[in-house]
C-alpha positions, 0 to 999 in steps of 0.5 A: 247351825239350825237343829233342823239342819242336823242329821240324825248323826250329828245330834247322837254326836251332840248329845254324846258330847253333852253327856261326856262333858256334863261329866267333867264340869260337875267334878271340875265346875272351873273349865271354861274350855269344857263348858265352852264345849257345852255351851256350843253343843248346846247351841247348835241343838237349839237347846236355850235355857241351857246355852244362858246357863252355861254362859253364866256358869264360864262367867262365875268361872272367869270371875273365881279365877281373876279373869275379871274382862273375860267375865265381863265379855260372857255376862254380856253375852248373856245380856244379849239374850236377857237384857233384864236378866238380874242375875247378871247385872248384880254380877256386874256391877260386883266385878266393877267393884272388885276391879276398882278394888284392884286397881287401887292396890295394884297402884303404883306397884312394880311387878318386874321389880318384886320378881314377878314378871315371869321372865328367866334371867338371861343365862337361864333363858339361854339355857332353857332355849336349848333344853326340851321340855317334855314333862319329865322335870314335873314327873319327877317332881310329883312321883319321886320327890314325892316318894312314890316311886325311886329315882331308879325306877323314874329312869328306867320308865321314863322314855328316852328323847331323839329328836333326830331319829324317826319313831315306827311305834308310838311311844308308850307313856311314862304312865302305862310303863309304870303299870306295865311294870307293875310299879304303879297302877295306871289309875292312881297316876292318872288322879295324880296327874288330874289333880297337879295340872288341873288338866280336864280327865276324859274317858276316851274309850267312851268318846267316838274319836275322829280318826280322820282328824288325827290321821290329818296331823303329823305321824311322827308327832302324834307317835313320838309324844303319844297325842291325839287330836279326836274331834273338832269342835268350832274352831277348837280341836280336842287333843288328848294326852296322858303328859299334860306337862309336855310343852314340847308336845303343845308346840309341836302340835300347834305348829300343825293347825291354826285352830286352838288346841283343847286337852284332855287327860286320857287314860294311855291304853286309849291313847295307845290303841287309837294311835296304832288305829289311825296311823298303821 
């Protein structure tokens, strides 16, 4: 979209994107999903320089974590639009180098057979299919095997599962009981949280949600899981959670929309209020 195309709106919407998630990427330099964001703001403010350089950056990112082809696909972006840029050919050629590396030992290596191939053995899968991963088995892991709180006060905050009933309220998170219950301040499990899942944190309260796009998801879905989906950027849509563990929440979600899902760590009291806002 051309800049001059843009209402005065949607630049302040730009603009306040940007602001929002230079925030994130200076705290967590390695979230490609946030730079993406960046990046795109970027581009439709016609804003160049910074478009190459946040291409750069997610390609430095991909590259820290292993994502060697992912790497590659975003350096060569950047030479489309730089084709001299030296920066990006020295890159290069060092990713060939660590990806020649690789390949020699990791010849003739038999993952399946070390036991890393990621798959449960078939009783367990079984077993997995008709459980409901909702977060709680990594909650109980980082706030009571931890010692943090008792295995009492887990079950008594943690909130209970009924697929078959309906819910009229949204669900508070097991987060904003705790604090409710003044067993552990919301702050504290929210650091928590950010640092087990590495899962991007954003202070919704500063962030103009889009309650027309949450309203257009699922009711039940939203209040039983707590999730917001609050803007739409290209073809991604930004959800926030305050479980970045529930997988049950994901799928259910992703079921309701082709596009593909960002989330974002959220304090719940945001949560809580954009919710009972969008669905009355």
């Amino acid at each position: 979209m051309a800049v001059a195309a843009l209402s005065p709106g949607e630049v302040s919407q730009l603009q306040q994107t940007i602001e929002m998630f230079e925030v994130i990427v200076q705290s967590q330099p390695n979230d490609c999903q946030s730079l993406e964001i960046l990046k795109e703001a970027y581009s439709k403010l016609g804003r160049e320089p910074d478009v190459v350089a946040t291409s750069k950056r997610i390609a430095k990112a991909y590259m820290q974590t292993g994502q060697l082809s992912s790497a590659i696909l975003e350096f060569e972006t950047v030479l489309q639009r730089c084709p001299d840029d030296a920066e990006v050919q020295a890159a290069l050629l060092e990713i060939e180098s660590r990806a020649n590396h690789a390949g020699m030992q990791a010849a003739g290596g038999d993952l399946s057979a070390l036991g890393l191939d990621g798959k449960p053995a078939p009783l367990k899968r079984m077993r997995l299919a008709q459980e409901i991963d909702d977060g709680r088995k990594s909650f109980f892991k980082i706030f009571v095997e931890s010692k943090l709180i008792s295995a009492t006060d887990f079950d008594k905050c943690w909130p209970g599962r009924d697929l078959s009933e309906s819910v009229a309220d949204v669900v508070e998170p097991f987060i904003h009981v705790l604090q409710e219950k003044k067993i552990l301040p919301v702050d504290e499990s929210l650091k928590l949280l950010s640092e087990k899942s590495r899962m991007a944190y954003l202070p919704l309260e500063n962030y103009d949600v889009d309650i027309d796009l949450t309203r257009g998801f699922p009711a039940q879905v939203c209040r039983r899981w707590c999730v917001q989906p609050f803007d739409r950027m290209s073809k991604a849509i930004l959800v926030a959670t305050s479980n970045p563990f529930n997988q049950q929440a994901i799928k259910e979600l992703s079921e309701a929309t082709s596009h593909r899902l960002v989330w974002y760590l959220v304090p719940p009291a945001d949560l809580l209020a954009n919710l009972r806002k969008a669905f009355r």
